[in-house]
N, C-alpha and C positions, 0 to 999 in steps of 0.2 A: 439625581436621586431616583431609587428606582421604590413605588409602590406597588402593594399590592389589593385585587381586588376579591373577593371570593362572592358566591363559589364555583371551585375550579368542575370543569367540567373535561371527561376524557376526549369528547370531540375534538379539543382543541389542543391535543398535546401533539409534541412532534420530537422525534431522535434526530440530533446530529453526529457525527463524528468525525474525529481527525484522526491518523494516525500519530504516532510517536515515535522520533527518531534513538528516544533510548526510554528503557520499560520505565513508565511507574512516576514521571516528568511531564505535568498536565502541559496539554497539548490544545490550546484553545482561541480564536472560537473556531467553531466547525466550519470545515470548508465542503461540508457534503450531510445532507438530510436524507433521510429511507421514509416509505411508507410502512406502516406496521398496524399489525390486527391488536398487540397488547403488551405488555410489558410490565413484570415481576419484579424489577432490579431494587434494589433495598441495602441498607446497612443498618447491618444489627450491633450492636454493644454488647457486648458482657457487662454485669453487675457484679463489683468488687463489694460484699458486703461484709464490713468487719467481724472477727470473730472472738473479740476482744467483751468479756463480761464485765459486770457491773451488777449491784446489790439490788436495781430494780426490774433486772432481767430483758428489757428493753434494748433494740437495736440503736444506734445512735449514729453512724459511721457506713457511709456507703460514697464508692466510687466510681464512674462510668472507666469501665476497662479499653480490653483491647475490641476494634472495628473491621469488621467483616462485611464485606460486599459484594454483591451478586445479584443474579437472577437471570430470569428468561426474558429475551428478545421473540414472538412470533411474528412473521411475517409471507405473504404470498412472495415467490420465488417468479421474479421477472430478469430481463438481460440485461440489464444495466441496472446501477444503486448497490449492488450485494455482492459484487465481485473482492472488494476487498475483505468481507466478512468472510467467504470461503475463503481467501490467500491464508487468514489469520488464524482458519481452522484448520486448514490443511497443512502448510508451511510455505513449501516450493510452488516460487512464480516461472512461468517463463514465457515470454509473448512472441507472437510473430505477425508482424504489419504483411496481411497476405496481398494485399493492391498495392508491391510495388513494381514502376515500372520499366526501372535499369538502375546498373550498377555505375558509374561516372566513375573514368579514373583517370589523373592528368598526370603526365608521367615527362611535365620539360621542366624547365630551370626557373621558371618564374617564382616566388617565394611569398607572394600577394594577389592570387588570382581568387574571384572571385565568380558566384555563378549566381545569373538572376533567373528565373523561370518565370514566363507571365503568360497571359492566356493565348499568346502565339507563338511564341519564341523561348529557345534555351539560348543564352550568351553569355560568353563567359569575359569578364574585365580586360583580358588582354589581347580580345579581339581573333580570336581560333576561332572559337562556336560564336556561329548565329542559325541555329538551325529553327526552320519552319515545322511547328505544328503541325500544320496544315496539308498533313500527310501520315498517312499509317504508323501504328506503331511501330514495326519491325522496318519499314522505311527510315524511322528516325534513330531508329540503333543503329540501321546502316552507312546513316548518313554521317553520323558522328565518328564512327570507325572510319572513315574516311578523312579525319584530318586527323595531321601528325599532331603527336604526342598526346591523344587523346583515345582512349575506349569506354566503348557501353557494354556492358557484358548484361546477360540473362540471370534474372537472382536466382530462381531453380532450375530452369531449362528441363529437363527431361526428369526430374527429382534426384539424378547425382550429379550430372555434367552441369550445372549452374555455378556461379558464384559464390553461393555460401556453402553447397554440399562440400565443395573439393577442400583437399587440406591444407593448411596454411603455406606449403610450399608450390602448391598448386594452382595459386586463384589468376593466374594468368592465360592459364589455360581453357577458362572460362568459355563455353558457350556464348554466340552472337547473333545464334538465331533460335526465337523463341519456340518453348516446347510447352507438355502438355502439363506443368505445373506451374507455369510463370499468368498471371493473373492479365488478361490484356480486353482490349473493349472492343467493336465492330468502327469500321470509319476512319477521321482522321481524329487528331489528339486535340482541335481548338478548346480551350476552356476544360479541359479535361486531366491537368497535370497539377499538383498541389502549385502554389504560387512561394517561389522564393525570393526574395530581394538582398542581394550583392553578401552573401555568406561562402565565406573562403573556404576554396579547398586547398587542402596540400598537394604537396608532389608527392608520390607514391613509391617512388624506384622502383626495384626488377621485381619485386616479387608482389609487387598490388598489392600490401594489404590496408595500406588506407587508401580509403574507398571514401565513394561520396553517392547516396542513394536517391534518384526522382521517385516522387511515387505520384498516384493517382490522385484525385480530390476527394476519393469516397471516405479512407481512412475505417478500414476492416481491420479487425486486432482479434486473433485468437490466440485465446490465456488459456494456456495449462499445466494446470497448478496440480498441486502431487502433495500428496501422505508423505511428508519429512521428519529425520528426526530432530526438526529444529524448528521451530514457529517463530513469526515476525517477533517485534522489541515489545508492538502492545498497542492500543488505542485510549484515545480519552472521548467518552461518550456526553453529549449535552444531552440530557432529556428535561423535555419541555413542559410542566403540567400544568399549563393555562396560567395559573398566577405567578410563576415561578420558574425557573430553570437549575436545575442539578447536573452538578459535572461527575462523572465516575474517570476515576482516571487509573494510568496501568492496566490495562484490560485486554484481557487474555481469552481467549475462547474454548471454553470447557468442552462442550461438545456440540455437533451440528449434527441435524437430524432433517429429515424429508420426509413428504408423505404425498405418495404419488395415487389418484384414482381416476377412473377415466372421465368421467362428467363434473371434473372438479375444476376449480385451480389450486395450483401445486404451491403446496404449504412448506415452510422451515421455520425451524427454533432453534435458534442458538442461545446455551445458556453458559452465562458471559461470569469472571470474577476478575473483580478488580483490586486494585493496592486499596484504594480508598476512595472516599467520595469528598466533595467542595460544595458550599451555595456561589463560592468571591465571583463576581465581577470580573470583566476581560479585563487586564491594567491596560491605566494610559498612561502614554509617556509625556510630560513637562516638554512645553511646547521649547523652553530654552537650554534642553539637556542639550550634552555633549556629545562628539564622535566618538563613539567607540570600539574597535575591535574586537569581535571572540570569535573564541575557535569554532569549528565546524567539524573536522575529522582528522584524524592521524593515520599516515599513510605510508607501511613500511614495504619493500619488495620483499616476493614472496618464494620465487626462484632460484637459481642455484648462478646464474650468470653472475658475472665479473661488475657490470657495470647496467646500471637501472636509473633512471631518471623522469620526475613529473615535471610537465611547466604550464600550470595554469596564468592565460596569458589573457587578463583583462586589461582593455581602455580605449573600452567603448566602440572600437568598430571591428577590431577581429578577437572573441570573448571566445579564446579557444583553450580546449585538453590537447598535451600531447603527452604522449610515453613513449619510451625510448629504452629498448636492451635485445642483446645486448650489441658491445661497439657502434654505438649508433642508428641501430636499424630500428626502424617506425614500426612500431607497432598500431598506434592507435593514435590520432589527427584530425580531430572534429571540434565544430562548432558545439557549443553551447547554450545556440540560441532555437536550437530543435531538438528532438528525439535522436536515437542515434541505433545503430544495429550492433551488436559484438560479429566476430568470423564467421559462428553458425548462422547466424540472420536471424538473433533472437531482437527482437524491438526493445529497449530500453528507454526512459521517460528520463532524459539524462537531461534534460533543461531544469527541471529543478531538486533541488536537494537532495530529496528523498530517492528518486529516479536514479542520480549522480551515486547514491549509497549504495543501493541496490545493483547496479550494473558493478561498480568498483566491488562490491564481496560477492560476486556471483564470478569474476574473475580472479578465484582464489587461489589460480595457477601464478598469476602474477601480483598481486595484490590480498594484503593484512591489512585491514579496517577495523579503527577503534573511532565508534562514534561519539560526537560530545554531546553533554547536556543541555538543554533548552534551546538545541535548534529549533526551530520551524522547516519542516523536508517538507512544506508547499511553496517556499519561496525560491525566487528563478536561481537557475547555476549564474547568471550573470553579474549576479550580486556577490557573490566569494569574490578575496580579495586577492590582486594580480601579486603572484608568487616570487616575482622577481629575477626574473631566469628560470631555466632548470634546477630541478632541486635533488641532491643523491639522494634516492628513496633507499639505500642499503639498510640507514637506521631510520627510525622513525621518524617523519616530519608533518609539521602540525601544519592545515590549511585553514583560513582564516573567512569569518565572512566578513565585508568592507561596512565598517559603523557608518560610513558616510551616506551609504545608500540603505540598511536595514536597525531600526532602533532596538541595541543593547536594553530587554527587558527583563530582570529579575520572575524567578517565579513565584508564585503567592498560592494559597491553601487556609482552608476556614469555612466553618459553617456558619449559617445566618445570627446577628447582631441587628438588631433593630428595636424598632419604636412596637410599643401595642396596639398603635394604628397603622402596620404595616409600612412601615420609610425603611427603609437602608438605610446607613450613615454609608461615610465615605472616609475612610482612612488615606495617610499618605506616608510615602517611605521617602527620604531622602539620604544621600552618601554622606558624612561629618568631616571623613577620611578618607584615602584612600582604599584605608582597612576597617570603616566602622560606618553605622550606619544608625539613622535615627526614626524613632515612629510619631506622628500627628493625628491627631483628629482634626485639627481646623487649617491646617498647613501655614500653621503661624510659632503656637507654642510645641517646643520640640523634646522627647523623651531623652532619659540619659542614653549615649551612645553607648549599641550595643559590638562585638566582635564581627567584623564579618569572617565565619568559617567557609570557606568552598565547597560547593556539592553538599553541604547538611541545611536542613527547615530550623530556621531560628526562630524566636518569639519577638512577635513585634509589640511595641509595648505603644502606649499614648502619650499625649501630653504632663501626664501624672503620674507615669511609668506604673501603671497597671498594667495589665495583659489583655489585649483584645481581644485572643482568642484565633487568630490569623497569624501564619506563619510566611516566612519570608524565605526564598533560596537564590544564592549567587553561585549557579552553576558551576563554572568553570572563573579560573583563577584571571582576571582580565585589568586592566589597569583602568582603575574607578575613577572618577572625578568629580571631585568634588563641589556637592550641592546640585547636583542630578539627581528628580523627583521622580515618583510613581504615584500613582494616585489608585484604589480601588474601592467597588463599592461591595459591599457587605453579602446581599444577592443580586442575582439578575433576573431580570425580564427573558421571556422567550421571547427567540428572533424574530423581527419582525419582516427579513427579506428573505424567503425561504423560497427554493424551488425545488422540484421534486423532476424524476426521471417520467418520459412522456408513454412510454413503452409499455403495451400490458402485459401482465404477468403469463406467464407460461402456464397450458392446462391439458389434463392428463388424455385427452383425446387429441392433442399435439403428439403424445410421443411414440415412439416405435421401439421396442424391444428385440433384441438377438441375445441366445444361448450358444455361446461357442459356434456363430457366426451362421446361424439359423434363426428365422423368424421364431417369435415365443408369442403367444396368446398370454397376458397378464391382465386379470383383472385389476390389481393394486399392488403396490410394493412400496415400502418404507427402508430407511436405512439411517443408520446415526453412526456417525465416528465422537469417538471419545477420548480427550486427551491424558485424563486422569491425573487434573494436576494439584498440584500437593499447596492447598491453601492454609497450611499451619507454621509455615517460616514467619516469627516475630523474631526479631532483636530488642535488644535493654535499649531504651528513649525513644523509641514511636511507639504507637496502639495500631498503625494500620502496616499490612502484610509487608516483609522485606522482602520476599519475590514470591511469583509464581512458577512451580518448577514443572515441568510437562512430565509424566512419566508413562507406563506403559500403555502404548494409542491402543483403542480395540476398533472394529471397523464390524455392526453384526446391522442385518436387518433382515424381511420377509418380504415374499412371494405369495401372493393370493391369485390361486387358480383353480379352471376347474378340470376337475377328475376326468380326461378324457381319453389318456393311454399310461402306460408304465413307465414313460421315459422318464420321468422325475422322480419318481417312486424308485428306480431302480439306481439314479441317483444320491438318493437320499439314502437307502437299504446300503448301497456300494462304497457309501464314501469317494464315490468320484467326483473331483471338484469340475467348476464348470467356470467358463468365464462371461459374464452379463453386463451387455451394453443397454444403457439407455438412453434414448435421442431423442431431444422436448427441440421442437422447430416450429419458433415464430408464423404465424402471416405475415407481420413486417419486415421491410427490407433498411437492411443499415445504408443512412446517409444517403438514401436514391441510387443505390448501388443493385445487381444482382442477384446480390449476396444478403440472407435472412437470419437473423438473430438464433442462435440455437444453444443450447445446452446440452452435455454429452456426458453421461455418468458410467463409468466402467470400475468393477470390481472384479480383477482379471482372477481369479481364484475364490470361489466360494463355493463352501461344503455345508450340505444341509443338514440340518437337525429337527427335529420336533416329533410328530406321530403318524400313524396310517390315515388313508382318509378312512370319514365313519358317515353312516346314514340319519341324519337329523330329521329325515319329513321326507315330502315328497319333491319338493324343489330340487334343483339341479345340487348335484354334490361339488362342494367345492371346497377346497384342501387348504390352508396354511405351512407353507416351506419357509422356518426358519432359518436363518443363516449366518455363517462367519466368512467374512473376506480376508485372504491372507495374503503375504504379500508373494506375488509371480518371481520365483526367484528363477527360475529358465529364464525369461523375460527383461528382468530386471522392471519389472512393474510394478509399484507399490498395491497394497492393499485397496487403494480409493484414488481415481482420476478423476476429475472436474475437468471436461474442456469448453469454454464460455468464449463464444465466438459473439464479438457485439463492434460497436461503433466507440468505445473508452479507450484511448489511448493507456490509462494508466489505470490499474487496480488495484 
């Protein structure tokens, strides 16, 4: 039972959030908390008020309508904690693990080899490699090109003769000795190579392209992410206010805004709308429910080849992806119990779920991704359930995750039900049928069964077949069993294990400014992108949003400087666009590494607007350039780059 106490105080509130592997599908509890200056987010009601008269002219009839949710998020902008919020504003992810420290490629007949890395040795299960640390980097490349059927190739070597620059017919030709964009340390490698234990590679044949990547210990990830015309599925946000916690879920990001000054720290607000809001309870699952199966994703090829095939191949000691097209040739060959690269050397978070989504539709040359309902994309790839073979991905086939290792849990939705001394109750849902399903309040006497529909919010009713006021969803179509319970409580408590990112926030005497690749003197500059999305889609039997639909992005902000030549005036008078970089760089260095947290904002095209400067006093004159970012279409550079260079594998 959860109480409450008042009164609530802001000191004590705190945001979490998850992401959602499909819009509008509460996604809870949070697996990531932000620090934040304030926060607006609200759900308003309409007022249905009859308009039906009567002889004593009195209103008598009023209903709570349809629910609208939103508001602002502000917060200081640091290098870690906020990376997913830009993805969400912007759209387009794309990472690259810049400390790695060779490419592994095993090109013999063994079909079970495996590779340990520890803090002095690479070795591989069948006994090729035992190569010593305990010697240079480019020694240990060397070393390893030196036994048969094995290469280390350079991931960028000169920035096109590496491994991931060259083209997929090409990666054999690979660079072996290191250049001036491959990431490498002074000394020998002891204790300096991420640590792997006995994770399989495959064999590669003639053309390399499955690959197998060592990296360093430090683990550097630059993210950059881009103005698309597509934004992530959505987030579901916990916010916390001292006696309470409220879930907003479906959450979309309207627009994202900054505000840069030199003696500051560097502010954003992003103001957020969502499907709707919840008080319920995380569900628990009945400690003697059964296994159950559900889907995960549906995976059809996407190419024009004759022959395409997936085989997710779990049980327990090699939990590998492979693809296959066409006649046979290897495309893609990796574990699933790490991160994984695609051909360009983008980094991919392919160990869990949401990672495994995101790389599989970012590969839309070979792969159509329909994701299901009520996944969890935090939980590991290792949990999806072993596919059975190869599967013809020509037409679509459903990937499943294994009930045995992740519990089948319905989803639930409802505002607070309680006591006037602050209790929760606790409701429970248990299966009747396969196809129906029943409501309790005391998990003794049970309501009449109700239909289970798939993918639609039912009403759970009680012991008295009233209406609680909490809804129920059974995702996806999966085979129930019967007298499998849920239990939820009415509201929650705010988290009581919370951690926060240790990093301080980024501040405007950090950053350094270029105009079309010249120094710029900037006293302050702001900028907001705005999604402009269309929050009045209802449908007939819900009150809260059936989607959030993005429409046309704007990308405008200003320039505050001072009056010191005509270059920007002449810009602004000419309509000549310019293109402006902005560089926020940490003091801290990621992971004990060389390498310092930085922030990179470009908007490769902005045209000014606004007035001439004017004389206000006797202080220095100083001018407002306001702005629009448009998109570099020479370039092919969207209107707004984010590039977030930190220590997060995953944003």
């Amino acid at each position: 039972m959860v109480q409450t106490f008042g009164p609530a105080v802001g000191s004590k509130g705190q945001i979490g959030y998850k992401e959602e592997t499909k819009w509008g599908h509460p996604a809870s509890p949070p697996n990531k908390f932000l620090e934040f200056l304030n926060e607006s987010v609200v759900s308003e009601y309409t007022n249905l008020v009859s308009g039906s008269l009567r002889a004593d002219r009195a209103i008598h009839k009023q209903r709570t309508g349809s629910e609208a949710a939103g508001g602002d998020i502000a917060f200081e902008v640091g290098p870690e904690g906020y990376g997913t919020f830009f993805k969400h504003a912007l759209g387009k992810k794309r990472t690259k693990r810049t400390d790695i420290a060779m490419i592994l490629v095993y090109d013999g007949s063994d079909t079970d080899v495996t590779i340990t890395v520890s803090s002095t040795t690479i070795v591989s299960s069948n006994g090729d490699l035992n190569i010593s640390l305990a010697q240079s980097h480019q020694l240990i490349i060397t070393a390893i090109n030196a036994v048969g059927d094995w290469a280390a190739y350079c991931p960028w070597g000169d920035g096109s003769t590496g491994y991931f620059p060259l083209a997929i017919g090409s990666k054999s030709s690979a660079v072996t000795t290191l250049g001036a964009s491959d990431y490498t340390v002074s000394g020998n490698l002891t204790s300096k190579l991420e640590a792997i234990t006995t994770i399989p590679i495959g064999a590669s044949g003639a053309n390399h392209l499955v690959f197998f990547p060592i990296n360093f210990t430090y683990g550097i990830y630059e993210h950059t992410i881009d103005a698309d015309p597509d934004i992530p599925q959505g987030m579901t946000l916990e916010i916390g206010r001292d006696i309470a916690a409220f879930n907003y879920y479906g959450g979309k990001i309207n627009s994202l805004g900054m505000t840069l000054t030199p003696g500051e720290i560097v502010t954003g607000t992003a103001n957020m709308m969502f499907k709707g809001a919840s008080t319920v309870g995380d569900p628990a699952v009945a400690a003697g429910n059964s296994t159950v199966d559900f889907p995960a994703f549906d995976l059809v090829y996407a190419g024009s080849e004759a022959t395409a095939a997936v085989d997710v191949d779990i049980d327990g000691t090699r939990d590998m992806f492979y693809f296959e097209a066409p006649n046979n040739t290897k495309i893609y060959h990796f574990s699933l119990e790490r991160g994984y690269f695609d051909h360009d050397g983008y980094y991919w978070h392919t160990s869990t779920i949401g990672g495994l989504l995101e790389f599989l539709e970012y590969e839309s040359g070979y792969f159509t991704v329909t994701r299901k309902k009520g996944v969890d994309g935090t939980t590991t790839s290792q949990y999806l359930k072993d596919s059975g073979g190869e599967q013809d991905i020509l037409s679509a086939v459903t990937f499943y995750m294994d009930g045995s290792t992740v519990d089948y849990t319905p989803l639930f939705r409802g505002n607070y039900i309680g006591t006037d001394a602050g209790n929760s109750n606790t409701f429970y849902v248990k299966t009747d049928t396969s196809g129906t399903f029943m409501g309790s309040s005391d998990n003794s006497s049970w309501s009449t069964a109700t239909a289970i529909v798939y993918g639609e919010w039912l009403n759970i009713l009680d012991d008295s077949d009233a209406d609680t006021g909490f809804d129920i969803m059974f995702p996806e179509s999966v085979t129930n069993v019967i007298g499998d319970t849920w239990s939820f409580t009415t509201f929650k408590d705010e988290n009581a294990s919370v951690s926060y990112e240790a990093e301080d926030p980024f501040t405007g005497f950090q950053g350094a400014v270029t105009l079309d690749g010249s120094s710029q003197g900037v006293m302050g500059a702001s900028f907001t992108l705005t999604n402009n999305l269309y929050g009045e889609k209802y449908e007939l039997g819900d009150r809260q949003r059936a989607a959030l639909v993005a429409q046309r992005r704007t990308v405008e902000g200003s320039l505050t400087l001072e009056f010191d030549d005509l270059d920007m005036y002449r810009k602004f008078v000419n309509g000549v666009a310019g293109d402006i970089n902005i560089v926020l760089t940490s003091d801290e260095y990621i992971n004990s590494s060389t390498t310092k947290h930085s922030l990179a904002i470009r908007m490769p095209e902005i045209k000014f607007s606004g007035t001439t400067p004017t004389v206000g006093g006797e202080d220095i004159i100083v001018t407002d350039f306001p702005f629009n970012s448009l998109y570099d279409d020479s370039a092919g550079i969207p209107d707004l780059r984010l590039t977030l260079t930190n220590g997060q594998a995953y944003i």
